[in-house]
PyMOL Python script that loads the backbone (N, CA, C, O; Angstrom):
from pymol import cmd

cmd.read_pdbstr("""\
ATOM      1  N   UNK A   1     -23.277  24.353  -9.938  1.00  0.00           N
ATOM      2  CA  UNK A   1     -22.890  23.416  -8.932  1.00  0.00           C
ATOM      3  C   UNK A   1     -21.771  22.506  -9.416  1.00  0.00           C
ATOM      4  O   UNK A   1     -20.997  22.017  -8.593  1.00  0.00           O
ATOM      5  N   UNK A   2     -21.618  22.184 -11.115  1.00  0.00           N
ATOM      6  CA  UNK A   2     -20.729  21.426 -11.480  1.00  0.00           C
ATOM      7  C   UNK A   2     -19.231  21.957 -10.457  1.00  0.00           C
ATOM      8  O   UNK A   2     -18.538  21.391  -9.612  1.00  0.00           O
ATOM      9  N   UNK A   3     -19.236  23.262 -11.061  1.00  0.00           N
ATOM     10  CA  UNK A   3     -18.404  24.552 -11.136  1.00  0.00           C
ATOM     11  C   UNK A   3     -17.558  24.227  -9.405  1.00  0.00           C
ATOM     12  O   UNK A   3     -16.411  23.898  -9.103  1.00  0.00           O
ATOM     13  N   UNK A   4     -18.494  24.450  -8.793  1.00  0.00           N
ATOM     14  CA  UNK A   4     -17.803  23.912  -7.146  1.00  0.00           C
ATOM     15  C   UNK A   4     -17.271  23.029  -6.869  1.00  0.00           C
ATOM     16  O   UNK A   4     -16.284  22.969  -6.135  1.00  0.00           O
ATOM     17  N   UNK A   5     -18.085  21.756  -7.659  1.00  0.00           N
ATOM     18  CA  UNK A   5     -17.784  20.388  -7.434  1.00  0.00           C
ATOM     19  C   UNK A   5     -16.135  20.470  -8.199  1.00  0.00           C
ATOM     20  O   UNK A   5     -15.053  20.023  -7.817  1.00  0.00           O
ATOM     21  N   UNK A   6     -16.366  20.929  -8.918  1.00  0.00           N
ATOM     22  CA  UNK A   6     -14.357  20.680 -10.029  1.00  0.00           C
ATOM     23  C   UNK A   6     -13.766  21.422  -9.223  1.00  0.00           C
ATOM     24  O   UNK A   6     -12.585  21.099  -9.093  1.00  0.00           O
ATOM     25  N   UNK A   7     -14.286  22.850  -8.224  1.00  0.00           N
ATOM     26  CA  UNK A   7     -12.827  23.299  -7.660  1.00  0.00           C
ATOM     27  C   UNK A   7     -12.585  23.050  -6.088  1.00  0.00           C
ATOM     28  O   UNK A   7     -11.993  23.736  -5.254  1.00  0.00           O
ATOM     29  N   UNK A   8     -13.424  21.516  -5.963  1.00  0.00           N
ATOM     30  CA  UNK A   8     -12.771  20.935  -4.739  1.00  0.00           C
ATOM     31  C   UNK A   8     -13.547  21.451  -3.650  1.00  0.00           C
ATOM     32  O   UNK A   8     -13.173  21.862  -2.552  1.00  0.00           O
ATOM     33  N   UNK A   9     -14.858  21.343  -4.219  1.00  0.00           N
ATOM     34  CA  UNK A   9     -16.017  22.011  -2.253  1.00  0.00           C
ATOM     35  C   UNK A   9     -16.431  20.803  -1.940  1.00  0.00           C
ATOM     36  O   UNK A   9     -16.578  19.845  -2.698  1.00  0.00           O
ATOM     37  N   UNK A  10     -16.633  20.874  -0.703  1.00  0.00           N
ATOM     38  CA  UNK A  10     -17.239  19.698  -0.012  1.00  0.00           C
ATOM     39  C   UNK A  10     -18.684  19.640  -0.557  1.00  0.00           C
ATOM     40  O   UNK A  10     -19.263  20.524  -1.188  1.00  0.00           O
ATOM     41  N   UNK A  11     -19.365  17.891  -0.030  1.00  0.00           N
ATOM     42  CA  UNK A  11     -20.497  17.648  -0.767  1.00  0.00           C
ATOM     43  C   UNK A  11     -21.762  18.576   0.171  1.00  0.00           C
ATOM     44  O   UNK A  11     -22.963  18.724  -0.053  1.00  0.00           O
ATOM     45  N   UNK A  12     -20.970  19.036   1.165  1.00  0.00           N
ATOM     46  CA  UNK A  12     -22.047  20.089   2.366  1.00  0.00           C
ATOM     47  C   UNK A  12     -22.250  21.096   2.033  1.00  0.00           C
ATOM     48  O   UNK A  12     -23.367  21.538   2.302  1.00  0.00           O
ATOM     49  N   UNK A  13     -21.287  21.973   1.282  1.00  0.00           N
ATOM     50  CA  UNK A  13     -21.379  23.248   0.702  1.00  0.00           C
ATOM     51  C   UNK A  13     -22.192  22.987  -0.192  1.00  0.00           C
ATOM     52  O   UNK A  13     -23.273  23.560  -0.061  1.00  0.00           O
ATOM     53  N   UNK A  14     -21.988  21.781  -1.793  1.00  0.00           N
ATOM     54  CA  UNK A  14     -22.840  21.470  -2.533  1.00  0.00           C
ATOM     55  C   UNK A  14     -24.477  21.737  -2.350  1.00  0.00           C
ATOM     56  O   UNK A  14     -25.288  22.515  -2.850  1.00  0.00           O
ATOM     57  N   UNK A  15     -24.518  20.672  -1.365  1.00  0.00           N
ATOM     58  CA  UNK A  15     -25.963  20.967  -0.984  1.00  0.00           C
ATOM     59  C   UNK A  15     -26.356  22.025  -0.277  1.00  0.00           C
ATOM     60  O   UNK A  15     -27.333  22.680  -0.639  1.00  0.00           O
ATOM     61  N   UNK A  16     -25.723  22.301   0.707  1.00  0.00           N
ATOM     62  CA  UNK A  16     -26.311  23.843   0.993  1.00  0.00           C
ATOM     63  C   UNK A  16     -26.968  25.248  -0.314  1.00  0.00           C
ATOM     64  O   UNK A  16     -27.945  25.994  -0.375  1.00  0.00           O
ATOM     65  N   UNK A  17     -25.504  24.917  -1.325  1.00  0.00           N
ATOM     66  CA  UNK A  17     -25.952  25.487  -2.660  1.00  0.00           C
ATOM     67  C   UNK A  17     -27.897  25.264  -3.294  1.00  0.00           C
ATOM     68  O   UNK A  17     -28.885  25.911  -3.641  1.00  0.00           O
ATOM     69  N   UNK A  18     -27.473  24.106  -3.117  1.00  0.00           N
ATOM     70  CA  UNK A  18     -28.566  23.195  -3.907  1.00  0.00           C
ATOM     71  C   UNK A  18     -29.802  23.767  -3.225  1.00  0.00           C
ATOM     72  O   UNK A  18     -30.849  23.994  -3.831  1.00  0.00           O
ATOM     73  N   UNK A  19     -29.621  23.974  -1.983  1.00  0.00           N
ATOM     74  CA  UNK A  19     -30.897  24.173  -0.737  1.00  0.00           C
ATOM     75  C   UNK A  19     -31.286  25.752  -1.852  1.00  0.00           C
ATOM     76  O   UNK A  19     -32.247  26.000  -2.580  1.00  0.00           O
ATOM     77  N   UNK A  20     -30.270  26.391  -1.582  1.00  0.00           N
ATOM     78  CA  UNK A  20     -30.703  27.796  -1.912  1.00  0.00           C
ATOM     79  C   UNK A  20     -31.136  28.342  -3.237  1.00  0.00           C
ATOM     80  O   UNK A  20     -31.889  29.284  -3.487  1.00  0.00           O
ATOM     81  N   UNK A  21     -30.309  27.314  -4.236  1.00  0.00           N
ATOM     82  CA  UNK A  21     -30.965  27.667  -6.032  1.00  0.00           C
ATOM     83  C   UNK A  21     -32.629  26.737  -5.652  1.00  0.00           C
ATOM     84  O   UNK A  21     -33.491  27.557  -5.968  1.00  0.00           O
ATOM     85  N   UNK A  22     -33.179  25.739  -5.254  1.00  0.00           N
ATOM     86  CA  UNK A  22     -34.180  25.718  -4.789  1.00  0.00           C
ATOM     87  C   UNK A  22     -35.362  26.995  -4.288  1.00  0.00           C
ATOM     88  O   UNK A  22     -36.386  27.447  -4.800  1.00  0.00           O
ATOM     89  N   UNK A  23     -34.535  27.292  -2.917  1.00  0.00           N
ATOM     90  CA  UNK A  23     -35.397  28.592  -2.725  1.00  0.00           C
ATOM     91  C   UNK A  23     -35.441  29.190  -3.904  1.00  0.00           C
ATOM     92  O   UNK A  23     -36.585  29.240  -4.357  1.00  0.00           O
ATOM     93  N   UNK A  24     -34.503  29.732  -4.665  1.00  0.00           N
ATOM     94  CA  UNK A  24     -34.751  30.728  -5.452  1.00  0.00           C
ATOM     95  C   UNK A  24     -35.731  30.213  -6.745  1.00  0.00           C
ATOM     96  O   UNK A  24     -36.175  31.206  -7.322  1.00  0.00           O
ATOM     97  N   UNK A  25     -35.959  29.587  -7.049  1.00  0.00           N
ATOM     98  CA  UNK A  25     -36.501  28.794  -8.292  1.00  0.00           C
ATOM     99  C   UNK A  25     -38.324  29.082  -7.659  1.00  0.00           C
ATOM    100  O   UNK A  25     -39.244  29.445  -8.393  1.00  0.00           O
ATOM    101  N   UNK A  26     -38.435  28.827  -6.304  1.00  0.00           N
ATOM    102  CA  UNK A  26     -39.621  28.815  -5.547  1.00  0.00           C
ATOM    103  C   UNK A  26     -40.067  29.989  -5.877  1.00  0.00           C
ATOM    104  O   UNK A  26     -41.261  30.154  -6.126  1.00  0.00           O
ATOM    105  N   UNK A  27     -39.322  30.816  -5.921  1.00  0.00           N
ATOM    106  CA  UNK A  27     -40.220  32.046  -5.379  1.00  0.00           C
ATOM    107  C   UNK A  27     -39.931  32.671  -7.169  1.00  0.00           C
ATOM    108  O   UNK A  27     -40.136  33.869  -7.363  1.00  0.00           O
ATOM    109  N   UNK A  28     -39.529  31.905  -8.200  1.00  0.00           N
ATOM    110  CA  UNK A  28     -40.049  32.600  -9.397  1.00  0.00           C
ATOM    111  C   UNK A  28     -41.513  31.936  -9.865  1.00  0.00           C
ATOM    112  O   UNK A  28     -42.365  32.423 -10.608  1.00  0.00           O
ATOM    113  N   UNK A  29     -41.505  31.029  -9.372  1.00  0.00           N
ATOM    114  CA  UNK A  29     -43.005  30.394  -9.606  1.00  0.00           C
ATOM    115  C   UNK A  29     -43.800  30.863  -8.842  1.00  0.00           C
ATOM    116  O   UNK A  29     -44.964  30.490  -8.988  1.00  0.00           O
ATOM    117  N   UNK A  30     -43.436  32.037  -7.534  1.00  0.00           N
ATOM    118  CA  UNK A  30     -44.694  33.043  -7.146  1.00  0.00           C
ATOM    119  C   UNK A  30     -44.797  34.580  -8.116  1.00  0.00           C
ATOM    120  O   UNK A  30     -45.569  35.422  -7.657  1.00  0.00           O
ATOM    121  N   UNK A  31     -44.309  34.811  -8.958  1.00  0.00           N
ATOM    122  CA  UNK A  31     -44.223  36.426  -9.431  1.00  0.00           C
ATOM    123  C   UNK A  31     -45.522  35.852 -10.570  1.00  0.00           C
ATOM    124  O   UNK A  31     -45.458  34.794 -11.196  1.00  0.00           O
ATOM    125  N   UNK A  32     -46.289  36.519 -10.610  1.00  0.00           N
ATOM    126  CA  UNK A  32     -47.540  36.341 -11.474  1.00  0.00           C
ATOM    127  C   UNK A  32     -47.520  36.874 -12.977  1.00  0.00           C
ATOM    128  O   UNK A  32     -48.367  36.730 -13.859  1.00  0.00           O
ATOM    129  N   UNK A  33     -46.148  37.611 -13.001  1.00  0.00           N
ATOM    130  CA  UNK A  33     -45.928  38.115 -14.537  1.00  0.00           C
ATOM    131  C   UNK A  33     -45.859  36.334 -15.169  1.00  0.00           C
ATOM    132  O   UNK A  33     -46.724  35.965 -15.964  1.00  0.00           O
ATOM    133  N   UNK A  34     -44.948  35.538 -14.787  1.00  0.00           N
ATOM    134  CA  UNK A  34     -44.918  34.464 -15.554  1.00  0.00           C
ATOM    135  C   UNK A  34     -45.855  33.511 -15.744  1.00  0.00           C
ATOM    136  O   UNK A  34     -45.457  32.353 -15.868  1.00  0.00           O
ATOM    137  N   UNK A  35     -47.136  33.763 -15.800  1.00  0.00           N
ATOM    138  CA  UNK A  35     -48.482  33.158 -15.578  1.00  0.00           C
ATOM    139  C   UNK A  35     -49.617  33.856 -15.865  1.00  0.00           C
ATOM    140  O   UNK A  35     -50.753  33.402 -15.727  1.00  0.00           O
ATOM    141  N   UNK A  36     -49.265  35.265 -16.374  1.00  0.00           N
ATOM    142  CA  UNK A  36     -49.987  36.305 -16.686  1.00  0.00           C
ATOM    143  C   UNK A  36     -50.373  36.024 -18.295  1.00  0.00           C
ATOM    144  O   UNK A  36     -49.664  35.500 -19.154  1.00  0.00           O
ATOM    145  N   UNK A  37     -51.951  36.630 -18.431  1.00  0.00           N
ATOM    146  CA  UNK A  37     -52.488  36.293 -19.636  1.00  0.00           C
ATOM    147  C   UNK A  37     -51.791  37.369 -20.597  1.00  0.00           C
ATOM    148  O   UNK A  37     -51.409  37.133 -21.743  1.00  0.00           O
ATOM    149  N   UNK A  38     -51.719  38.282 -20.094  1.00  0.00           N
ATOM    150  CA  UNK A  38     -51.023  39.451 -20.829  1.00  0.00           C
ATOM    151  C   UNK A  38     -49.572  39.523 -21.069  1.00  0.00           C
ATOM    152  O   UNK A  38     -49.047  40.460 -21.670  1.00  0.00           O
ATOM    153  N   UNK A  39     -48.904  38.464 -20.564  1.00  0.00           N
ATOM    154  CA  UNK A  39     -47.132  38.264 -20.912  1.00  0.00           C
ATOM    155  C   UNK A  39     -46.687  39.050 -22.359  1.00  0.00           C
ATOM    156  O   UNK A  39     -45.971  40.051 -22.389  1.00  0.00           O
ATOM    157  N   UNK A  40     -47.237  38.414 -23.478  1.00  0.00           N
ATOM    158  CA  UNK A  40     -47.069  39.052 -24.300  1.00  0.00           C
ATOM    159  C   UNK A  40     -47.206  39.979 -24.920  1.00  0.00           C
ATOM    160  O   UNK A  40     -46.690  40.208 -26.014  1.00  0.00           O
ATOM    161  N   UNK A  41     -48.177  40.891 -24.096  1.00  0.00           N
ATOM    162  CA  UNK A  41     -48.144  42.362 -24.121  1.00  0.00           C
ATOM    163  C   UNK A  41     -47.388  43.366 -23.411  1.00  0.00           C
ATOM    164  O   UNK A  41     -47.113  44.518 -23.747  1.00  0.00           O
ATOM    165  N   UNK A  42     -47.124  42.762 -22.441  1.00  0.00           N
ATOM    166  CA  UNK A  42     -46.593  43.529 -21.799  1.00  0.00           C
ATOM    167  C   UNK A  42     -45.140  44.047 -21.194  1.00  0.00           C
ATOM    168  O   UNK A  42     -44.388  43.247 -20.637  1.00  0.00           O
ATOM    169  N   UNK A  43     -44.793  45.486 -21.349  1.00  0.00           N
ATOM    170  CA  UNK A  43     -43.294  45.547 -21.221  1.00  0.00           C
ATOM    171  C   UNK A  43     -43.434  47.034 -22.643  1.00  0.00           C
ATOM    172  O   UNK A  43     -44.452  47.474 -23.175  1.00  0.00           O
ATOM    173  N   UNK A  44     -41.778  47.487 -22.883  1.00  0.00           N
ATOM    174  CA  UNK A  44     -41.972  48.420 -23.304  1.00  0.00           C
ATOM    175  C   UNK A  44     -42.441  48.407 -25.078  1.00  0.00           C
ATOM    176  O   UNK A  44     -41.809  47.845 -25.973  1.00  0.00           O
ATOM    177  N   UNK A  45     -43.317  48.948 -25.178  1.00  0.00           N
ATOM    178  CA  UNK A  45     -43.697  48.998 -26.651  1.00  0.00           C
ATOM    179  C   UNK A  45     -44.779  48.014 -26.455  1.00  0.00           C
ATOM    180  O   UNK A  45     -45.712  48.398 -27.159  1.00  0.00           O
ATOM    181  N   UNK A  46     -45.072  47.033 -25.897  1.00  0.00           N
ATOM    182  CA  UNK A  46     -46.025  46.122 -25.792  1.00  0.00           C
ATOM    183  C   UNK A  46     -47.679  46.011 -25.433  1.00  0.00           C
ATOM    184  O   UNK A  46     -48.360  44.995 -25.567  1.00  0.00           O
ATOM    185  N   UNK A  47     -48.243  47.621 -24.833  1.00  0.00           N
ATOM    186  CA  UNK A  47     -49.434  47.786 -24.896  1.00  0.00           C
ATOM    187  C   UNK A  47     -49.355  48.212 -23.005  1.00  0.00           C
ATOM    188  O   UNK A  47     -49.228  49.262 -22.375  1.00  0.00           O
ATOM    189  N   UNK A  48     -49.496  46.905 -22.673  1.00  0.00           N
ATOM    190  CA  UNK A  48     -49.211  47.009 -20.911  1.00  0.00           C
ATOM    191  C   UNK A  48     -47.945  47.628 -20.456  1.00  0.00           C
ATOM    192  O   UNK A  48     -46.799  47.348 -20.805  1.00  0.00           O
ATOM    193  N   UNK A  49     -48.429  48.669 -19.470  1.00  0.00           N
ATOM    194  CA  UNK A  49     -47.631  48.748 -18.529  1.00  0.00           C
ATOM    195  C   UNK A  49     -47.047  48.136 -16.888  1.00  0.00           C
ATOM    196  O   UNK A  49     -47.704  48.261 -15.854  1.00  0.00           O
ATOM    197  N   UNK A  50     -46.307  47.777 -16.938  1.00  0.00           N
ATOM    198  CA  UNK A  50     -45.867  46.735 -16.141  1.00  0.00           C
ATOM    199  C   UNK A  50     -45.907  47.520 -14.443  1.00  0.00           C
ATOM    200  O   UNK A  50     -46.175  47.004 -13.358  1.00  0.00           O
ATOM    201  N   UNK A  51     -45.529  48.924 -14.785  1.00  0.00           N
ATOM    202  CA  UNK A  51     -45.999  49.956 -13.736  1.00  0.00           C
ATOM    203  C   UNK A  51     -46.851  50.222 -12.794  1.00  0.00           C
ATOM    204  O   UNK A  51     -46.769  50.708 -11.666  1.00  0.00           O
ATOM    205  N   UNK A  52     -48.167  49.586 -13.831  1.00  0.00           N
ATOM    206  CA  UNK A  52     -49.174  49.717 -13.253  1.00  0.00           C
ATOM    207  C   UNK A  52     -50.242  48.604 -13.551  1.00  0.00           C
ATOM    208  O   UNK A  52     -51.432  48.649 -13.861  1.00  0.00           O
ATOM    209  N   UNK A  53     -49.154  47.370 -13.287  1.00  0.00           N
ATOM    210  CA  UNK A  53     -49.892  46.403 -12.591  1.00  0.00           C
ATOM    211  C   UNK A  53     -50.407  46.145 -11.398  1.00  0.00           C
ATOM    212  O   UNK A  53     -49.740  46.131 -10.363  1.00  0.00           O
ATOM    213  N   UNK A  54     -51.860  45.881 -11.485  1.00  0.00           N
ATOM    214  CA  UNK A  54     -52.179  45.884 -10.495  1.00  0.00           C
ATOM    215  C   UNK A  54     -51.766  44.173  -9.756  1.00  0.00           C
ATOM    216  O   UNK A  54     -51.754  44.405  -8.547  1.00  0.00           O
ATOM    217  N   UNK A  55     -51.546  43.132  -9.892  1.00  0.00           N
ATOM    218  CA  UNK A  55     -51.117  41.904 -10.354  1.00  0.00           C
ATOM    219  C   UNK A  55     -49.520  41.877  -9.412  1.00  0.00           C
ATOM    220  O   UNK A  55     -49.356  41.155  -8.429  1.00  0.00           O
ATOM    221  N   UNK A  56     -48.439  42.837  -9.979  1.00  0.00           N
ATOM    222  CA  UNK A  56     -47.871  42.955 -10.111  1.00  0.00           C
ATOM    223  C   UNK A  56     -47.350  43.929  -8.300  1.00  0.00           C
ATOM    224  O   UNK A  56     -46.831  43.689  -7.211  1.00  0.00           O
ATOM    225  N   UNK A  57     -47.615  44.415  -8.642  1.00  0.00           N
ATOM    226  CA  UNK A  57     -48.097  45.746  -7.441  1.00  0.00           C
ATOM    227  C   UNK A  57     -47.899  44.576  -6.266  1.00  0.00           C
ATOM    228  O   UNK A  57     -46.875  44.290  -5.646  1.00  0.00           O
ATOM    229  N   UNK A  58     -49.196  44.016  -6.181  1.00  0.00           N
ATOM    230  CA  UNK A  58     -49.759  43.249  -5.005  1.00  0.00           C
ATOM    231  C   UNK A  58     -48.929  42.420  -4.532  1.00  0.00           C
ATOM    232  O   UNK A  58     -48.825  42.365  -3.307  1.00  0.00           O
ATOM    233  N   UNK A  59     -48.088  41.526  -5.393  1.00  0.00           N
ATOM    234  CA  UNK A  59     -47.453  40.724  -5.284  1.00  0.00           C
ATOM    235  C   UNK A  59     -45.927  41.647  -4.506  1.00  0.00           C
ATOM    236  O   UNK A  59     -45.376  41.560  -3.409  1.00  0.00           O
ATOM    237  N   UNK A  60     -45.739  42.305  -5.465  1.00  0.00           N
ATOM    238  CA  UNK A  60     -44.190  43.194  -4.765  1.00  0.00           C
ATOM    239  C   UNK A  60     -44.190  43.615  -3.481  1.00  0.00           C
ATOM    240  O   UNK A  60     -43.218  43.719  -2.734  1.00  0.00           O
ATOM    241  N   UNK A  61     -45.972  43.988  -3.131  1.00  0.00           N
ATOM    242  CA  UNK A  61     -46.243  43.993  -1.405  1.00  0.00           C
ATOM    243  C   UNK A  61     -46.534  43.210  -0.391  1.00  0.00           C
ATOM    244  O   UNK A  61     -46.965  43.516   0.720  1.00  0.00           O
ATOM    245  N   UNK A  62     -46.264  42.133  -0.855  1.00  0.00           N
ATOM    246  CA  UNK A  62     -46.358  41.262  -0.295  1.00  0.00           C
ATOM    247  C   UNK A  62     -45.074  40.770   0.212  1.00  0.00           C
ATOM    248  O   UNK A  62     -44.998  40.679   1.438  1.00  0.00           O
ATOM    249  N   UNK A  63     -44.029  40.427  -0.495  1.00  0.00           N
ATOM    250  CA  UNK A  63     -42.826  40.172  -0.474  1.00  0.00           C
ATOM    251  C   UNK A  63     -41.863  40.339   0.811  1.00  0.00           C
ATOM    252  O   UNK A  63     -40.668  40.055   0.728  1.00  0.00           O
TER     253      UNK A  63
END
""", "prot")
cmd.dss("prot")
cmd.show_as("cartoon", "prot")
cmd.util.cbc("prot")
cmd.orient("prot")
């Protein structure tokens, strides 16, 4: 947002920005990998498969 602000956007665009890195920030605090007890297992070489989360799964169908 600095980035816009130095090349001369209005403070409406700004916030419109602002509205939307918001949304997006929201909806990483819904994906359940980042809250998952198994984080550190899981992924390649790590024990879990991320494939066949069931956790994981549910959530992507939801979406």
């Amino acid at each position: 947002m600095a980035l816009e602000n130095a090349t001369g956007s209005s403070k409406t665009k700004g916030s419109l920005n602002k509205a939307k890195l918001s949304m997006k920030e929201e909806i990483l605090f819904e994906i359940p990998c980042f809250y998952c007890s198994n984080l550190n297992n899981c992924g390649l070489g790590g024990g879990i498969d991320p494939s066949k989360c069931k956790k994981l799964e549910s959530w992507l169908l939801s979406c």
